[in-house]
C-alpha positions in Angstrom: 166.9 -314.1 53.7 167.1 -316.8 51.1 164.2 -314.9 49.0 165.5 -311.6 48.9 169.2 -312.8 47.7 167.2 -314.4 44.9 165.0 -311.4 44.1 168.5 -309.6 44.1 170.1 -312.3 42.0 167.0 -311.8 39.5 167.4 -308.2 39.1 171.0 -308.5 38.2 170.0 -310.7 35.7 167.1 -308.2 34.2 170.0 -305.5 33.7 171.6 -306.8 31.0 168.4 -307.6 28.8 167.5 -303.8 29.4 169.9 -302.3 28.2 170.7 -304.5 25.3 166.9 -303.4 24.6 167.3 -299.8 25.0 170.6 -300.2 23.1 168.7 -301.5 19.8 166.1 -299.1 20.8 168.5 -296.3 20.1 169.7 -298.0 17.3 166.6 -298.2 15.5 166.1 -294.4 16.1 169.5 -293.1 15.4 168.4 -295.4 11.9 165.4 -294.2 11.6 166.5 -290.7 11.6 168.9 -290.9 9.5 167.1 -292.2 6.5 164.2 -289.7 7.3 167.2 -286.7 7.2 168.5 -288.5 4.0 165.4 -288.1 2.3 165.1 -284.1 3.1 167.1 -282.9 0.1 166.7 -279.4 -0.7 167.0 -279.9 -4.8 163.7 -279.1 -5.8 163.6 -275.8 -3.5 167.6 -274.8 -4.8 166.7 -276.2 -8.6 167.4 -273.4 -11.3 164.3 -271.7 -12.3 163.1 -268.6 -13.5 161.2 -266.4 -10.9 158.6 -264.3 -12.9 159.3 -260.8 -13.9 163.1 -261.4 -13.2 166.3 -261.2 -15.5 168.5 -263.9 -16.3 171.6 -264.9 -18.1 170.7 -267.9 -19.7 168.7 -265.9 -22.3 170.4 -263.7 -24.8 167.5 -260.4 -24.2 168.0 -261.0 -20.8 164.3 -261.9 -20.3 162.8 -265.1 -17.9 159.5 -264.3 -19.7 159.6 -265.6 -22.9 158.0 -264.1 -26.1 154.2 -265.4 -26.7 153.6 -267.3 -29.8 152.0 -265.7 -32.8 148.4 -265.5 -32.7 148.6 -266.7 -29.0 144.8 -266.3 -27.9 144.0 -266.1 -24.1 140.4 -268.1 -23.1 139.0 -264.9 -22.1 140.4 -263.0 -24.9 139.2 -262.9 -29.2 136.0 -262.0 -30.2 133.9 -264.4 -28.9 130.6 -263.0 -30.0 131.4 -262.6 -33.9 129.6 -264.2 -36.4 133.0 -266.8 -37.1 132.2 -268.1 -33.4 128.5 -268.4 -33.1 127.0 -268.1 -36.8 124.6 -265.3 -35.5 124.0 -261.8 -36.9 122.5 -259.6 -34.7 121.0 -263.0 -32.9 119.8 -264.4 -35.9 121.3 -267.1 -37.7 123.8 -265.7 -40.4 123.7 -267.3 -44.2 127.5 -266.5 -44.8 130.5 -268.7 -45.0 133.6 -266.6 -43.0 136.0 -269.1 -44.0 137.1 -269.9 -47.6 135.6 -271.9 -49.7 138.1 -274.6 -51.1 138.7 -278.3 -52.0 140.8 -278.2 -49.0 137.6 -277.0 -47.1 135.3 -279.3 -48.3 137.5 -282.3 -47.7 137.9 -281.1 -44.6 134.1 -281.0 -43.7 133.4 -284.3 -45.0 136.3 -285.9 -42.9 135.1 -284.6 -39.8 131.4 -285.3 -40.8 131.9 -288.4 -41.4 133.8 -289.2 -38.2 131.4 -287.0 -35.8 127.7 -287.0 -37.3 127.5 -290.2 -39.6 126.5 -292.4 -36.6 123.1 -290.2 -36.3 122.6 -288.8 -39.9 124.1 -291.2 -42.0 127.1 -290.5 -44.5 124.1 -289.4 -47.1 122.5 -286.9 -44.6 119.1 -288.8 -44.1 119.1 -289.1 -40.7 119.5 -292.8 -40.8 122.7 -293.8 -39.3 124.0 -297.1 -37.1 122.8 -296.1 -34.3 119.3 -294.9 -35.4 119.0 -298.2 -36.9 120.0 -299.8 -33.6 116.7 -298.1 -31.8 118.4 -294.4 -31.0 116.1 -291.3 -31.8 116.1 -290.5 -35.5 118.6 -287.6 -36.5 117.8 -284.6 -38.8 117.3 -285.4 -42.5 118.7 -282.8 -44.2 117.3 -282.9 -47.5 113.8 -282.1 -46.0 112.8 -278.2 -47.3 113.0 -276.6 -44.2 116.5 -278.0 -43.6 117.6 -276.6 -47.9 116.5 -273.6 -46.7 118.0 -273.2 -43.5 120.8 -271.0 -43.3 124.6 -272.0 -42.8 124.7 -270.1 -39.4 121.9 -273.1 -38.4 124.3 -275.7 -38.9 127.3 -274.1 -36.8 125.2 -273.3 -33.9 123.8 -276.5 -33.5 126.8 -278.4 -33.8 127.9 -275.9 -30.9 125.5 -276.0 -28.9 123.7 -278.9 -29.4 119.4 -279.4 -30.4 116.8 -281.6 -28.8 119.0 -285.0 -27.7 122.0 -284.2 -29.7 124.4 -282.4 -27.4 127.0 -279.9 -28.9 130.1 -280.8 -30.0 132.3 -277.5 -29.3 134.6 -279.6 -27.5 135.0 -282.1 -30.4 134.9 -279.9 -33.2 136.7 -276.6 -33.9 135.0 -273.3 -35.3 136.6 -273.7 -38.6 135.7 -277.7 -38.6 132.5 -276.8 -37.6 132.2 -274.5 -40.7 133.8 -276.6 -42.5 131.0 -279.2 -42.1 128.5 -276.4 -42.8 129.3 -276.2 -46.3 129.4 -279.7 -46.8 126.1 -280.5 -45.3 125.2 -278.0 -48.0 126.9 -280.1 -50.5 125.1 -282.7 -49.7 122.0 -281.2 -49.9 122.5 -279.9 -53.7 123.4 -284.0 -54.4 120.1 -284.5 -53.8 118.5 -281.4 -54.9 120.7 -279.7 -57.8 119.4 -277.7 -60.4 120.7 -276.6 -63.5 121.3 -273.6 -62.4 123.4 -274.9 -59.8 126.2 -276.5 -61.3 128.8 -274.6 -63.9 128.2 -274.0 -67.9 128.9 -277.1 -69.8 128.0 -279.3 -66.6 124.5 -281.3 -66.5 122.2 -282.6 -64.3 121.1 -286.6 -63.9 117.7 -287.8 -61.9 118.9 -290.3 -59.3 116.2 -292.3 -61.0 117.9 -292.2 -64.1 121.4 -293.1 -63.1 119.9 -295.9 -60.7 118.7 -297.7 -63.8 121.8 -297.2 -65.7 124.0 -298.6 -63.4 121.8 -301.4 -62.7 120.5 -301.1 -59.7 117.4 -303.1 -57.9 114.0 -301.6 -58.4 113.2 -299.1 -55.5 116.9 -298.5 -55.4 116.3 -294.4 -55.2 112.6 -294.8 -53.6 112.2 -291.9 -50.8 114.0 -292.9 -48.0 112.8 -294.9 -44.6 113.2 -295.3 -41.3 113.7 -298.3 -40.0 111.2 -300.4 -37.5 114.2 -300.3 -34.9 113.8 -296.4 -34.6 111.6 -294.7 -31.7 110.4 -291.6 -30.8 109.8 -292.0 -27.0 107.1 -290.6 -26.8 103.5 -291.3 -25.2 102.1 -291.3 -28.2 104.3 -292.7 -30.6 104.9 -289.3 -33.0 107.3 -287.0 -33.6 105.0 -284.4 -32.3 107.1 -281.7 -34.6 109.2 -278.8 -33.5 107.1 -275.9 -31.7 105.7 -273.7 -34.1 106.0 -275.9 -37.1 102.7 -278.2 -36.6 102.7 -282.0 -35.8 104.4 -284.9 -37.6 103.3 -288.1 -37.8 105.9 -290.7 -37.9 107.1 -292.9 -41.2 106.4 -296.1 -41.4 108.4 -298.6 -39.5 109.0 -295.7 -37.3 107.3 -296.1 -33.1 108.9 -292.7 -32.5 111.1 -289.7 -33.4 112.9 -287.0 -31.7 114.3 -283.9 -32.7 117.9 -284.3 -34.3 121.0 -282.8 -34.9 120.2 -279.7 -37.2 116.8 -279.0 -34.8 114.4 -281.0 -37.8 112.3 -284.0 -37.4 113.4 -287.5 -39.8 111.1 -287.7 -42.6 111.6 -289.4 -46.0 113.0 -287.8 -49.0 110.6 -287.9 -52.2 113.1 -288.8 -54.8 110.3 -289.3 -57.7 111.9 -286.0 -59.0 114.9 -284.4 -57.1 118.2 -284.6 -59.1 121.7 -286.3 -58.5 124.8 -284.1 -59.0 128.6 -284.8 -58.6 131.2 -282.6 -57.0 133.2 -280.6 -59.4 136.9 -280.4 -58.8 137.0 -276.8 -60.7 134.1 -275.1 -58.3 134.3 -276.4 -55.1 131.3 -276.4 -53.1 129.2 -276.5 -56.1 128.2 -280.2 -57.5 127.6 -281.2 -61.6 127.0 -284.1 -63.5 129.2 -285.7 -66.2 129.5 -283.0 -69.4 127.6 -284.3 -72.3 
């Protein structure tokens, strides 16, 4: 008798801490819920917007679409195949320039040269840059003859899509950059290479020699150019192996290696012993002269 009024007694004593639990337990919930509900606003789905195709007032023509802009080109629209965007003709590698030739242009090409392929060729176009001479392949030369004689078409396609270990740089550089560059890698080729009959009337041309000597310069100063002992080929047997159809090259001095470069021709040094210096002339851009004497 004496358990079972104290089991009785205990129960009545549970009751109280139960429901004060499954008060706070409510509690909570009711809390809970209403934060959650708080949180489902509707004012992204009730925003003002324009539905596609539809009129509205807050236009004066009426029209949710607006206007394109001017020259607005789709990706899958313009004329991908022309000789602007690949520098073929009839799948041949075009000679032409389709952009003007300016100052503006040529300023242009040497700003971006000098930001995107001095770091392989050099800012002279020898194929000797920083990071050739920190043990990286050896880029084009582009005073070598095949390269003077390679058309401007050449240069654009390979800067788009790429030659031997240099990758392209369509995403870096635009068609009309990459033009651009073109006509200054030819620039720099007639530096090295003018002839009289290069430059204007009344405009003459100086051997590098020549002007080395004048300005004091250290012997050897405008010797054929180098590579140095930090550039490699990677390959078994330590040559450049040439580019298929063009023979074999053996590799300069200094040289363990060389790879194909930039403008799809192997490193090799320039003879200097004859080829001219020119300057740019301000009054025919794209064309280089000496001082007038």
């Amino acid at each position: 008798m004496q358990r079972f009024e104290m089991r009785e007694a205990r129960s009545e004593m549970r009751a109280p801490r139960f429901e004060k639990a499954m008060r706070a337990a409510v509690l909570v919930t009711a809390t809970a819920s209403m934060l959650i509900l708080a949180g489902c606003r509707q004012d992204m789905q009730d925003e003002p917007k324009f539905f596609p195709q539809r009129g509205t007032t807050f236009y004066a023509d009426g029209r949710s679409v607006r206007p394109q802009v001017a020259n607005t080109v789709a990706r899958s629209q313009g004329d991908q195949d022309s000789y602007f965007y690949t520098g073929l003709v009839n799948g041949k590698e075009g000679d032409g320039l389709p952009i003007d030739l300016t100052a503006d242009t040529m300023a242009r090409g040497q700003e971006r040269f000098n930001i995107y392929c001095t770091p392989c060729h050099s800012r002279v176009g020898n194929g000797d840059g920083m990071i050739v001479q920190r043990g990286y392949r050896p880029a084009g030369d582009f005073h070598t003859e095949r390269l003077r004689n390679a058309p401007l078409g050449h240069f654009f396609a390979v800067i788009t899509n790429g030659y031997g270990a240099m990758p392209d740089y369509a995403a870096q550089i635009t068609p009309q950059d990459r033009w651009a560059i073109a006509a200054y890698i030819r620039a720099l080729q007639l530096s090295q290479n003018a002839k009289q009959s290069d430059v204007p009337a009344g405009q003459h041309v100086e051997d590098l020699h020549q002007i080395a000597n004048e300005q004091g310069m250290p012997p050897g100063f405008a010797n054929p150019w180098g590579m140095p002992a930090t550039a490699i080929y990677g390959t078994p047997n330590g040559q450049d192996n040439g580019i298929p159809g063009l023979g074999t090259t053996t590799a300069p001095a200094g040289a363990q290696s060389h790879g194909s470069n930039a403008a799809g021709q192997p490193s090799a040094s320039r003879d200097s012993s004859g080829p001219p210096l020119a300057t740019p002339d301000a009054k025919a851009p794209g064309k280089l002269a000496g001082p007038q004497h």
